[in-house]
KEKE-3310 file (N, C-alpha, C; in steps of 0.2 Angstrom, whole numbers, plus 5000, padded with zeros to 4 digits):
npx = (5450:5454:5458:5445:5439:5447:5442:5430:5429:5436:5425:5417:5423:5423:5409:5406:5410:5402:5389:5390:5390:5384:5377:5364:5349:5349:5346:5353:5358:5350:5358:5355:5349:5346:5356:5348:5338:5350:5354:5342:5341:5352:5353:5340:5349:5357:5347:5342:5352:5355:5345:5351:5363:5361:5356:5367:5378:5384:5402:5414:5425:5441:5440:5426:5424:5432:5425:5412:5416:5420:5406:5401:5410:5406:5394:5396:5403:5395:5386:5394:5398:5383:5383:5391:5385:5376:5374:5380:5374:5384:5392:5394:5401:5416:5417:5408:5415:5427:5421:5418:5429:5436:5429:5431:5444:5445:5437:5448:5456:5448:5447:5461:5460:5453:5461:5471:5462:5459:5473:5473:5481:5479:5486:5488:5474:5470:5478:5473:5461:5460:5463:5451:5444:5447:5448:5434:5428:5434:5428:5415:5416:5418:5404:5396:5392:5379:5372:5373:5380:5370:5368:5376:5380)
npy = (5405:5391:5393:5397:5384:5372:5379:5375:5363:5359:5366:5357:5345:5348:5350:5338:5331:5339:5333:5320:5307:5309:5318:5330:5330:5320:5307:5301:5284:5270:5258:5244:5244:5240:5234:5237:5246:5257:5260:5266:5278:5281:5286:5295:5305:5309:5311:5323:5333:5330:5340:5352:5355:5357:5367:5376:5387:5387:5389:5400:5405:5407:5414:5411:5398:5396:5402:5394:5382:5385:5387:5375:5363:5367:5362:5349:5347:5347:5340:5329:5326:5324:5313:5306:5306:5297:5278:5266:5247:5236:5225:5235:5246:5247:5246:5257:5268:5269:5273:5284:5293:5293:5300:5312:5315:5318:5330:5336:5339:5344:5358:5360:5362:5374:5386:5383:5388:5402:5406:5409:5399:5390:5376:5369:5370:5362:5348:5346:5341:5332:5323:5323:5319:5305:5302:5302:5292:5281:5284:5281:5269:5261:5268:5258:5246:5252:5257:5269:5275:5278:5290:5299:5310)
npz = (5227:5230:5243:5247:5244:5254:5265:5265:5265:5278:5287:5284:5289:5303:5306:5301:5315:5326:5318:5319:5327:5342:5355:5361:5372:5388:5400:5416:5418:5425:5434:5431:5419:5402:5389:5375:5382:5384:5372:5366:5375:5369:5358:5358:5361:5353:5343:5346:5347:5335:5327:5334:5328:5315:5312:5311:5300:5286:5278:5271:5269:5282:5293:5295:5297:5307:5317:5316:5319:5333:5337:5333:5340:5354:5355:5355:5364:5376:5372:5372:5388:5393:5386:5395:5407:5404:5410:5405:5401:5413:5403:5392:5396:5395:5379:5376:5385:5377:5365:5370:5373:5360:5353:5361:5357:5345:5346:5351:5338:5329:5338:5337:5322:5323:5330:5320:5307:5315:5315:5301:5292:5281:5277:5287:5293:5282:5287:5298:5295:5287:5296:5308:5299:5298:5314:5315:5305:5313:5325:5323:5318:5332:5336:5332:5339:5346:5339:5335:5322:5311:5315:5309:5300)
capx = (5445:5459:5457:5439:5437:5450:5440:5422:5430:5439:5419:5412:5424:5420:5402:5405:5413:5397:5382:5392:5385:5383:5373:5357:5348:5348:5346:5356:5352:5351:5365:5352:5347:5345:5357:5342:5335:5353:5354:5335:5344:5359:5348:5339:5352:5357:5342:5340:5358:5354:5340:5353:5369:5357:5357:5374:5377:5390:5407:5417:5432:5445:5435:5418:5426:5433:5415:5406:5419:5421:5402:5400:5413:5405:5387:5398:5405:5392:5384:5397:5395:5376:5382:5396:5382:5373:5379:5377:5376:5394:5393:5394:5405:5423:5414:5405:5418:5430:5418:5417:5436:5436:5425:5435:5451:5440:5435:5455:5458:5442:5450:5468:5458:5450:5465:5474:5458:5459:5478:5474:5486:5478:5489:5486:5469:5468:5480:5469:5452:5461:5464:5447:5438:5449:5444:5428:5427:5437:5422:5408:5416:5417:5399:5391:5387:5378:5367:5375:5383:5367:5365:5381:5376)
capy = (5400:5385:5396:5395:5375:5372:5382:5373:5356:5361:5365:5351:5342:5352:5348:5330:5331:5338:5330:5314:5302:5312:5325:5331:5328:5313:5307:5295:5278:5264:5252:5239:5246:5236:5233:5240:5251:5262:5263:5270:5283:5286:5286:5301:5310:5310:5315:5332:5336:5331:5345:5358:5354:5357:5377:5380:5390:5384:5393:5400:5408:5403:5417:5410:5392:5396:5404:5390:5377:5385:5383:5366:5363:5371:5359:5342:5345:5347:5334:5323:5329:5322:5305:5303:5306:5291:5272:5261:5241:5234:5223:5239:5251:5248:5248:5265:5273:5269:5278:5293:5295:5293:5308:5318:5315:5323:5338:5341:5339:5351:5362:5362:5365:5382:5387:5385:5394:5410:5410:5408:5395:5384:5369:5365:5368:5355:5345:5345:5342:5324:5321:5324:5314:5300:5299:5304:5284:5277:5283:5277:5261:5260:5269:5254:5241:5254:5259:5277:5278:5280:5296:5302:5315)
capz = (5226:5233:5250:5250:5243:5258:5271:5265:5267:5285:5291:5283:5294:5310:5305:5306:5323:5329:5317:5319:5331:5347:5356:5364:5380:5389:5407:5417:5416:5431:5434:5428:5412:5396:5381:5371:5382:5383:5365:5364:5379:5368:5352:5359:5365:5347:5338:5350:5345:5326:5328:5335:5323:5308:5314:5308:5293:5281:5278:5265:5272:5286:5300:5295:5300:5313:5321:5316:5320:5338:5339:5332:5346:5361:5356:5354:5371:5379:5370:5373:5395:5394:5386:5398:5412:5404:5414:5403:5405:5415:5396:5387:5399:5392:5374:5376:5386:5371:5361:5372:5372:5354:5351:5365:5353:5337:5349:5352:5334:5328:5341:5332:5317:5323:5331:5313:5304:5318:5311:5294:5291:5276:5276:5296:5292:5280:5288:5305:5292:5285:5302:5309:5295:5301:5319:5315:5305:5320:5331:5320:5320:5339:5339:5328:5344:5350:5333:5335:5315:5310:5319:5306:5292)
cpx = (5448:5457:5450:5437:5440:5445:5432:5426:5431:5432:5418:5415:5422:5411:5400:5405:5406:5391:5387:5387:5380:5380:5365:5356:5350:5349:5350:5354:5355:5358:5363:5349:5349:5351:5351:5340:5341:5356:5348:5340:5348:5356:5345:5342:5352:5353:5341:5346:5357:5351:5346:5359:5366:5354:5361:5373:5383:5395:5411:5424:5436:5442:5429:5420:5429:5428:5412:5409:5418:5412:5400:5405:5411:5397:5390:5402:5402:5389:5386:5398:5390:5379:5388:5392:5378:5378:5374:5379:5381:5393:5395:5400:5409:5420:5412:5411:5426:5429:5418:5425:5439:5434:5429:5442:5448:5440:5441:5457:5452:5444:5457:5466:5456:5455:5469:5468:5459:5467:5479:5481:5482:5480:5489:5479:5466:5473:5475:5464:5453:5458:5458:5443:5441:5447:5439:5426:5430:5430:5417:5410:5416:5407:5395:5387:5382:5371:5368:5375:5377:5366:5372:5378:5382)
cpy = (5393:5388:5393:5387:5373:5373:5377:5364:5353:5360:5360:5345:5343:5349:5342:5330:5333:5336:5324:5311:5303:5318:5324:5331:5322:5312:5301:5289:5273:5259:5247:5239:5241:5237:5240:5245:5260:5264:5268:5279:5289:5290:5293:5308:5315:5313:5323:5335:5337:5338:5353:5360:5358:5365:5379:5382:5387:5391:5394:5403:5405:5406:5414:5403:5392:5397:5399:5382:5377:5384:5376:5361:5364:5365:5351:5344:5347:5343:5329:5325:5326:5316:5301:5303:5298:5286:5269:5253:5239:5229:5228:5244:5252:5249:5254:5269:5274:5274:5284:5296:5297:5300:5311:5319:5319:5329:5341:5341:5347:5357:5365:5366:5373:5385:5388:5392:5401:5412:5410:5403:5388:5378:5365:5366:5362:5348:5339:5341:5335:5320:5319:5320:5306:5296:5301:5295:5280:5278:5282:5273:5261:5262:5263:5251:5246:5259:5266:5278:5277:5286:5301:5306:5318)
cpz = (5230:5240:5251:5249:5250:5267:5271:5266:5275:5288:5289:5289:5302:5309:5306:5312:5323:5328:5317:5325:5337:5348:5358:5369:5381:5400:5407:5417:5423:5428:5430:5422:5407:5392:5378:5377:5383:5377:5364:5366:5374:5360:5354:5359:5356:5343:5341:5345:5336:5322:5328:5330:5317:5307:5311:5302:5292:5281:5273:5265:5278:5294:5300:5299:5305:5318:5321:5320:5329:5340:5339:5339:5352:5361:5357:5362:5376:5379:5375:5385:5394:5392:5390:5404:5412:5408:5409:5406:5407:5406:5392:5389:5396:5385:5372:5379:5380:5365:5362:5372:5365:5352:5355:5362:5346:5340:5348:5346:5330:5332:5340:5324:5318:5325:5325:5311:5308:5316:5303:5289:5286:5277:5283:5296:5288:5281:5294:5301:5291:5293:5306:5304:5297:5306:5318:5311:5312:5324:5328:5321:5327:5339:5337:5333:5346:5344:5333:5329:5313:5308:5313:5300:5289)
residu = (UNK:UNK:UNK:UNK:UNK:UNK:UNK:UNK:UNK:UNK:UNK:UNK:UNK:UNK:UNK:UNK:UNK:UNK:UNK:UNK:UNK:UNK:UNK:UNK:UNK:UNK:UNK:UNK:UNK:UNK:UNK:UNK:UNK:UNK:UNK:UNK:UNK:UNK:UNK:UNK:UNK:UNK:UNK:UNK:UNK:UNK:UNK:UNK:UNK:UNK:UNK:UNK:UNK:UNK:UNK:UNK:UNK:UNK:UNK:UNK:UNK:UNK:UNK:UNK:UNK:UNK:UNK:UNK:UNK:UNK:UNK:UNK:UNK:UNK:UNK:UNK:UNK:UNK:UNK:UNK:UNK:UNK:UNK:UNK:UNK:UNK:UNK:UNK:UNK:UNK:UNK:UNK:UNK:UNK:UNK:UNK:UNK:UNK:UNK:UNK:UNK:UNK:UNK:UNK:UNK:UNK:UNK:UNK:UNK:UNK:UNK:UNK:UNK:UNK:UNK:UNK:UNK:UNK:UNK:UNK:UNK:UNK:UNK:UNK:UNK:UNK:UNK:UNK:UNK:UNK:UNK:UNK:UNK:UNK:UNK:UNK:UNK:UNK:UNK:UNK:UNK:UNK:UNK:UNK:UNK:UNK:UNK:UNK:UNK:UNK:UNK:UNK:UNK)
# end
């Protein structure tokens, strides 16, 4: 029972990692682009991925978290690929790419997580899970100027 509560907390955190703020399509954006109109951009990208995150099935074991973890993993970095293709405003750059480094340190941590779960090592799985809810607020707050922590479920 402690096994399984363990394992369904581990996804619920891999699950942030990928319905958090990021994800979807999205096209590049001109040098010249808006404030506002790179948010709408990033705002999109977001809502596609919200679409595809919301596919996953839940998990009750340390193999099921693992499978689900490595896919929630394989859509957030892909994601996070299209929102690094966006260019946002020179006002926004250092801002945004803070944000996108932020989620690439969530990725590598959701990926220590799955790596524990495929060795069944419970206590690195929930250690990785704290860990991952952490930067996962750290990159809300970075994502806020940008109306992204909305997109977080």
């Amino acid at each position: 029972m402690l096994r399984a509560a363990r394992s369904s907390a581990a996804l619920a955190a891999v699950l942030l990692l990928a319905g958090g703020c990021f994800g979807g399509s999205g096209g590049g954006s001109s040098s010249g682009v808006s404030h506002a109109r790179f948010v709408a951009q990033a705002r999109a990208v977001c809502a596609t991925y919200q679409k595809r995150i919301a596919l996953l099935e839940g998990a009750t074991t340390l193999p099921q978290v693992a499978r689900q973890g490595r896919r929630a993993i394989a859509l957030e970095a892909a994601e996070l690929k299209r929102l690094r293709a966006l260019t946002p405003p020179d006002a926004d750059r250092a801002a945004f790419g803070h944000l996108l480094d932020s989620l690439q340190a969530g990725i590598g941590t959701a990926q220590d997580l799955v790596t524990a779960a495929d060795a069944d090592n419970t206590a690195k799985v929930a250690s990785d899970a704290a860990t991952l809810r952490a930067q996962l607020a750290a990159t809300n707050r970075l994502a806020q100027p940008f109306q992204l922590a909305l997109c977080a479920s």
